[in-house]
C-alpha positions in Angstrom: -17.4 -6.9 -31.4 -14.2 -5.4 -30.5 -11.0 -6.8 -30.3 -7.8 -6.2 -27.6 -4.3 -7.2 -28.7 -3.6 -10.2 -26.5 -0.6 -12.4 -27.0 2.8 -12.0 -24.8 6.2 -13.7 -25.0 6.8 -17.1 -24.2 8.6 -15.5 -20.9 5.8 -13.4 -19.1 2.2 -14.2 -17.7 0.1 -13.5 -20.3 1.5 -16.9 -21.9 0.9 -18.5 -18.9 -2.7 -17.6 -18.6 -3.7 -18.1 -22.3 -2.3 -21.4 -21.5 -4.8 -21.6 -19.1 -7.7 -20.4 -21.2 -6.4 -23.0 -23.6 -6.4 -25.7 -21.6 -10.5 -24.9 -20.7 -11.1 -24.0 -24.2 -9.6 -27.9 -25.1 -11.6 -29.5 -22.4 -14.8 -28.2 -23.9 -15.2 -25.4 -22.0 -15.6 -21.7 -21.7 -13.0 -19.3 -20.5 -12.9 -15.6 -20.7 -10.3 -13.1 -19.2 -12.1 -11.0 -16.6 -12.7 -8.0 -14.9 -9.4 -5.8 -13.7 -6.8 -7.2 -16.2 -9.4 -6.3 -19.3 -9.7 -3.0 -17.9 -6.0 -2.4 -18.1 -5.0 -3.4 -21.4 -8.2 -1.2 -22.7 -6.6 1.5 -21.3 -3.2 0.6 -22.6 -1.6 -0.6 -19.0 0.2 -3.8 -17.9 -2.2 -5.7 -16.0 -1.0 -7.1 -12.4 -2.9 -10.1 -12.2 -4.9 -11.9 -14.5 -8.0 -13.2 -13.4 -10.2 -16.2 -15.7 -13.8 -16.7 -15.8 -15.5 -20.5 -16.9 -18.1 -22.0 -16.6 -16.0 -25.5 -15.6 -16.6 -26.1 -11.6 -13.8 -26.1 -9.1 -13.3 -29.9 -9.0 -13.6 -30.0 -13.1 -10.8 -26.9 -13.0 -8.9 -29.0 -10.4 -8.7 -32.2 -12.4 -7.1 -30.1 -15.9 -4.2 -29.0 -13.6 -1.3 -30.4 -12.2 -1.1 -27.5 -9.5 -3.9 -26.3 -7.7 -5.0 -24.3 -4.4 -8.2 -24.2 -3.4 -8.0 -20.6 -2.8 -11.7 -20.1 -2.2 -13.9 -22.7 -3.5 -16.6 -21.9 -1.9 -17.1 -19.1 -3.9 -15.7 -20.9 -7.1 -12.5 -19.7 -7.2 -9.1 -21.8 -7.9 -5.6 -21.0 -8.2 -3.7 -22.5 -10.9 -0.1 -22.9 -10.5 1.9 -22.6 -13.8 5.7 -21.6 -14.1 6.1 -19.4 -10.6 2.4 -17.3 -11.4 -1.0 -17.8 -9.8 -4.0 -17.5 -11.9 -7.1 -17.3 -10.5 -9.9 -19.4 -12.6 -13.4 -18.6 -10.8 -16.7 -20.9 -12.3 -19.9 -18.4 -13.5 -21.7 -18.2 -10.6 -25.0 -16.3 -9.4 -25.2 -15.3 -5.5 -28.2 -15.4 -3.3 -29.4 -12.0 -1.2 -26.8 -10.4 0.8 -27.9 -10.2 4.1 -25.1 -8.1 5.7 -23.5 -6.0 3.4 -20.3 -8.5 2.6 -21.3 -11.9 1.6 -24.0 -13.5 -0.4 -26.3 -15.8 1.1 -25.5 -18.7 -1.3 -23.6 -19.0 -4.3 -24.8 -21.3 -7.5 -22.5 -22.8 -10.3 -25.1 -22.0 -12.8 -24.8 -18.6 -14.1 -23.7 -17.6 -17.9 -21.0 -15.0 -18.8 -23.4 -12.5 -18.8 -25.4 -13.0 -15.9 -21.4 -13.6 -13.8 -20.5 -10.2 -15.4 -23.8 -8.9 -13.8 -22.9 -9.0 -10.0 -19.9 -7.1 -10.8 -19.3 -4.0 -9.4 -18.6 -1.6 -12.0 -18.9 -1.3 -15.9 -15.0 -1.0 -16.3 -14.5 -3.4 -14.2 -18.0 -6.1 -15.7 -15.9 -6.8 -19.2 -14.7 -10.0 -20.6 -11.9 -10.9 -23.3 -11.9 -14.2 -24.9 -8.6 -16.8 -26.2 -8.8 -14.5 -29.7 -9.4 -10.8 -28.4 -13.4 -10.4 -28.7 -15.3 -8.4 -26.2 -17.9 -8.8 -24.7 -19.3 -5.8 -23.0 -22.8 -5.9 -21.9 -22.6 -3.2 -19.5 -20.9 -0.1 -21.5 -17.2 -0.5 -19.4 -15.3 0.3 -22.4 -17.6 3.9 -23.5 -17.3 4.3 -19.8 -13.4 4.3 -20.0 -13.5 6.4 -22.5 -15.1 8.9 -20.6 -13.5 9.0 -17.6 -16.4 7.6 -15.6 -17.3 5.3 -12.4 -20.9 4.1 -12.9 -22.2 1.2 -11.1 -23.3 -2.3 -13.0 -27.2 -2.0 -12.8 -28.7 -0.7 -10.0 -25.7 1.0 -7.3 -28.5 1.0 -4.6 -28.4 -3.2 -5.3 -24.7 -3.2 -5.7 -23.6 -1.3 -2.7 -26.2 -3.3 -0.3 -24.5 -6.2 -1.3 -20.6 -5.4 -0.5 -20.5 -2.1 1.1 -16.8 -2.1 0.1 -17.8 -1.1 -3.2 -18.7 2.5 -1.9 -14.8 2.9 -1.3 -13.9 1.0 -4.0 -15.5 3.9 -6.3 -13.4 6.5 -4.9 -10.5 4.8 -5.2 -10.8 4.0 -8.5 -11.6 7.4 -9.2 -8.2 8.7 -6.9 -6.4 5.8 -9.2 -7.5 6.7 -12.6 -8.0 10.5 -12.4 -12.2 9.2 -13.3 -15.4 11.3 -12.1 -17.8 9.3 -10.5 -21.2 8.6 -12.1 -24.2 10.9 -10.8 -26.3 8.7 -10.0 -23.7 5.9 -8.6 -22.6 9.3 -6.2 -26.0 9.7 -5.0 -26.2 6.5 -3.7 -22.5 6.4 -2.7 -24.0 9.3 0.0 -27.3 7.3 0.7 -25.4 4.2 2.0 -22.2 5.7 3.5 -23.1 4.2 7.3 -22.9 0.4 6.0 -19.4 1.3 5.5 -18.9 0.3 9.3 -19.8 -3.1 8.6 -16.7 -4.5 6.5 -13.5 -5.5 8.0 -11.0 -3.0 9.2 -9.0 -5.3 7.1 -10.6 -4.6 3.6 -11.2 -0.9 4.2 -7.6 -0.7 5.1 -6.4 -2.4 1.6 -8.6 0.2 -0.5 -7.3 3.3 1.9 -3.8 2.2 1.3 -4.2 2.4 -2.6 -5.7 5.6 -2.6 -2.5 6.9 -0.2 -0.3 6.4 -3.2 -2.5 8.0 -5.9 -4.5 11.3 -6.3 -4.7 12.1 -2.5 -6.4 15.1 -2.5 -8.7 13.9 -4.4 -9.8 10.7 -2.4 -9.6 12.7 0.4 -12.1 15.2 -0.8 -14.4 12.7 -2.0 -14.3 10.5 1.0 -15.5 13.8 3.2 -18.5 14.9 0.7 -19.9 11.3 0.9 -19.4 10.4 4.4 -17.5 7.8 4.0 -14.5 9.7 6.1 -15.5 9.4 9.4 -15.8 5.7 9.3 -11.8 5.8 8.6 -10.8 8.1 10.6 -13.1 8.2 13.1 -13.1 10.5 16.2 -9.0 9.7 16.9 -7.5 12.2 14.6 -9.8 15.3 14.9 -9.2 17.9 11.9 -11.6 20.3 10.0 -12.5 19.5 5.7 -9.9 22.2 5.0 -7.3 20.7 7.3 -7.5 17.7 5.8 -7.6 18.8 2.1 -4.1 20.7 2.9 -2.9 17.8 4.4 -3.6 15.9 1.3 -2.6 18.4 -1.2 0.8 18.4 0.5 1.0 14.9 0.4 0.9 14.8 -3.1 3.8 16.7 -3.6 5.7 13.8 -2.1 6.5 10.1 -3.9 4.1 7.5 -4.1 5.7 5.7 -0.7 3.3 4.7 1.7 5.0 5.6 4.9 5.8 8.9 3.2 2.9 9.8 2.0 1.0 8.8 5.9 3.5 10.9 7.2 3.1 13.9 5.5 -0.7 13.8 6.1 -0.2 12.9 9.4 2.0 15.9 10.0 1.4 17.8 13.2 -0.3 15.1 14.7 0.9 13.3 17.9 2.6 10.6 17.2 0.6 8.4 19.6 -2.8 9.2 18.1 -1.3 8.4 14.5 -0.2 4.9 16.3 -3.5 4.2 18.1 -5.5 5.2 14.8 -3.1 2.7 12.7 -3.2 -0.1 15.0 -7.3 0.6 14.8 -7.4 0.2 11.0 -4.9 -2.8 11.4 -2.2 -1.4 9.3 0.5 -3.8 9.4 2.9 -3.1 12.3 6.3 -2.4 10.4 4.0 0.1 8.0 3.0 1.8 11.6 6.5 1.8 13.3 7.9 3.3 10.0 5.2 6.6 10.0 5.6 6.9 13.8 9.3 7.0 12.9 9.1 9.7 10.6 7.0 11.5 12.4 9.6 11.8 15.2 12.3 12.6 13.1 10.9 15.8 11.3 13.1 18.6 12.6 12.1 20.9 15.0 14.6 24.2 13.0 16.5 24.8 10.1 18.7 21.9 9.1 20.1 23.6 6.9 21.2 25.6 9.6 22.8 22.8 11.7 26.2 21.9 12.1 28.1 18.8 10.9 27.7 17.4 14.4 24.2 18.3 14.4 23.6 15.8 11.1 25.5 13.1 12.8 24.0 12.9 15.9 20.6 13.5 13.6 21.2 10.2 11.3 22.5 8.6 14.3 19.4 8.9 16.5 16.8 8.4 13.6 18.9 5.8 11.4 18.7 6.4 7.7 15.8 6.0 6.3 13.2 7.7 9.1 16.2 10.5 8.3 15.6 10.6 4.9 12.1 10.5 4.4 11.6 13.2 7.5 14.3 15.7 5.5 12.2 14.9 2.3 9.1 16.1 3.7 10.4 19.3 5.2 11.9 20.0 1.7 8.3 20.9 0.6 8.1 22.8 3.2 10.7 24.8 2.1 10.7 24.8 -1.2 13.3 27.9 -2.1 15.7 25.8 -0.5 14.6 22.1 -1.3 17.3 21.1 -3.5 20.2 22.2 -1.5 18.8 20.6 1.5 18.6 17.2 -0.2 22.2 17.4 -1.2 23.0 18.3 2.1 21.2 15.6 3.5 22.4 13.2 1.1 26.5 14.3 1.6 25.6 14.1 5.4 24.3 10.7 5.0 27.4 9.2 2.9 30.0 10.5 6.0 28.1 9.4 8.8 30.7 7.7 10.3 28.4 5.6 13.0 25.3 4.3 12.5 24.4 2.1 15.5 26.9 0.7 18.5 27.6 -2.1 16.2 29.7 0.6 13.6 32.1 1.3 16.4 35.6 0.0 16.2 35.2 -1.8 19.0 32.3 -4.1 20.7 31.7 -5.0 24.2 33.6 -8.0 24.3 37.1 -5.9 23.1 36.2 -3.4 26.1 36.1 -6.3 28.4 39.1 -8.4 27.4 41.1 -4.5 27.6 40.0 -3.5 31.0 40.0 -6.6 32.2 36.5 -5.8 34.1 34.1 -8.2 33.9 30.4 -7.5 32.7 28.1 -5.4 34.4 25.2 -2.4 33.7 28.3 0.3 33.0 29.3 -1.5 29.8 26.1 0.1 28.1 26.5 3.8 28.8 30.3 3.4 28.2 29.5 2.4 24.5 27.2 5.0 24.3 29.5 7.5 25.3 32.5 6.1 22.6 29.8 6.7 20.2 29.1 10.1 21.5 32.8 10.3 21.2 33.1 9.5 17.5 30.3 11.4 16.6 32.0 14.5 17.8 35.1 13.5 16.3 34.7 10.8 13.4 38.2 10.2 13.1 38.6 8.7 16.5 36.4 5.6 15.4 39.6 3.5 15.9 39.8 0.8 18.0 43.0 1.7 20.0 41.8 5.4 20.2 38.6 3.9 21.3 39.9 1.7 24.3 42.1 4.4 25.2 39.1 6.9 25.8 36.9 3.9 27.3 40.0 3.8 29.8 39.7 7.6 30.2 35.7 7.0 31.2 36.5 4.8 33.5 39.6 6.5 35.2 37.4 9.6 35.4 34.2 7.6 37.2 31.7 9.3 34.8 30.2 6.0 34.6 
């Protein structure tokens, strides 16, 4: 049976869950590290969560700890609370037929490891690690990570009929770890591809979003030669395979940022069929309004051609980091001349003198006490003119210069 290194400092989670472990272990019970987080440290990565597998029930889990959330007990699964991290402690359970693709039927308390490791999804993803390092493995995950490969626990047919998810969780595992997808696991991937529209925008969203910030291309790819494509995109965003695959290949030139990386596949694309395809797939709001951003902000010539007024008024329209990210991508699209125009950008960015109304040297309320006027609809475009003002001329961003010219403005009745 082989062995993983286990222990960590006294300072990071792995003590805290092998405390948990050891307080199961103590109590009489089982408990096993499971699925994701044994996957990781086979292949030699610091997991991000650790996740525990016994066969001590919810309330029997509940009554060992001090801190608890029932996170979702009706599927056996408890959050322990120990020093700031959650660990998730789920009882062995078997599940009943799946009758639509996303939950079982009924779930049972009653299972072994074996049998709880058998309605996994994948091998590499079906292995457990005990308190002292053993293995078990009853599926082949670790010969699988060896060789690079996706394959299905059991039968896929079985395994994709009963969480449809699983079909995009394959690809973006593969897009993840660089892995090639099992034959026969492919085949059905292809076979059930429609009972993709059943899950949750939600869910579909979450797996999409990971494969955005890995190999692109190739989730891309594989999500159009299974099918699965369409039911993410959809109709709104109408592009050919080749199209797409350019898209993505571009994209990968670019950090792993999310935003970014929506943006640069997104290119070209109006703005308001990226936001109504977003909102569709309920990306978060703030992920939507930052791509939309982006997207408006890619220039339209040369900026290395532009003028130092041109940068100001283009950082002040935009704001920073829409600025950035836009100049970023249009580096790649001219690559000759990529790392001058990021220095540009970057010098342009560290003398922008205004950023919004609120850098000016004065505010609203200094207009009014200097005038004298009292409030009214004028006050607005005047500040946007003094900031018109300083952007032409930085050094004027003073506040008796600025009072002076808002005095000018209103002498002159170009208000």
């Amino acid at each position: 049976m082989a062995k993983i290194d286990s222990l960590g400092s006294a300072n990071d989670k792995p003590y805290v869950v092998y405390h948990v472990l050891d307080t199961l272990l103590n109590a009489g019970f089982e408990a096993y590290l499971v699925g994701g987080c044994v996957r990781d440290k086979l292949l030699g990565l610091t997991p991000g969560d650790y996740d525990v597998a016994t066969n001590a029930l919810p309330d029997q889990v509940q009554s060992l700890f001090p801190h608890t959330v029932p996170t979702g007990i009706q599927h056996g699964t408890v959050s322990v609370l120990e020093d700031g991290e959650r660990i998730e402690v789920t009882t062995f359970r078997r599940e009943g037929v799946y009758k639509d693709a996303r939950r079982p039927s009924e779930v049972r308390f009653d299972a072994s490891l074996q049998e709880d490791l058998a309605r996994r999804d994948f091998t590499i993803n079906a292995m457990a690690q005990d308190r002292f390092g053993n293995l078990f493995d009853p599926f082949g995950g670790q010969s699988d990570l060896e060789q690079q490969i996706i394959r299905a626990v059991g039968d896929p047919s079985a395994r994709f009929q009963e969480d449809a998810l699983r079909m995009l969780r394959a690809v973006r595992f593969s897009a993840v770890l660089g892995f090639q997808i099992e034959s026969e696991t492919w085949r059905s991937i292809i076979q059930h591809a429609p009972i993709i529209g059943r899950i949750a925008r939600e869910r579909i969203r979450d797996e999409w979003n990971k494969m955005v910030c890995a190999d692109l291309s190739l989730g891309v790819d594989q999500l159009i030669r299974s099918g699965l494509f369409s039911f993410i995109f959809g109709s709104i965003l109408s592009r050919t395979k080749e199209e797409w695959l350019r898209a993505a290949q571009f994209a990968d030139r670019l950090p792993k940022k999310l935003d970014l990386r929506h943006a640069a596949l997104l290119l070209g694309t109006d703005v308001r069929l990226v936001q109504k395809w977003m909102n569709q797939i309920r990306q978060p709001k703030r992920l939507t309004r930052s791509v939309v951003a982006i997207l408006e902000a890619m220039p339209d010539s040369n900026p290395l051609r532009w003028s130092p007024f041109d940068w100001r008024q283009f950082l002040y329209q935009h704001g920073q980091h829409a600025a950035e990210q836009a100049i970023l991508i249009y580096s790649q699209m001219i690559p000759v001349d990529a790392d001058k125009l990021i220095a540009v950008c970057l010098a342009s960015i560290e003398d922008q003198p205004i950023w919004s109304l609120a850098d000016l040297a004065v505010t609203g309320h200094d207009i009014l006490k200097h005038t004298g006027r009292r409030p009214g609809p004028w006050l607005g475009p005047l500040l946007n003119q003094l900031a018109q003002l300083v952007l032409t001329n930085p050094n004027l961003n003073r506040s008796q210069e600025l009072k002076h010219a808002a005095e000018h403005f209103l002498q002159k009745g170009s208000l």
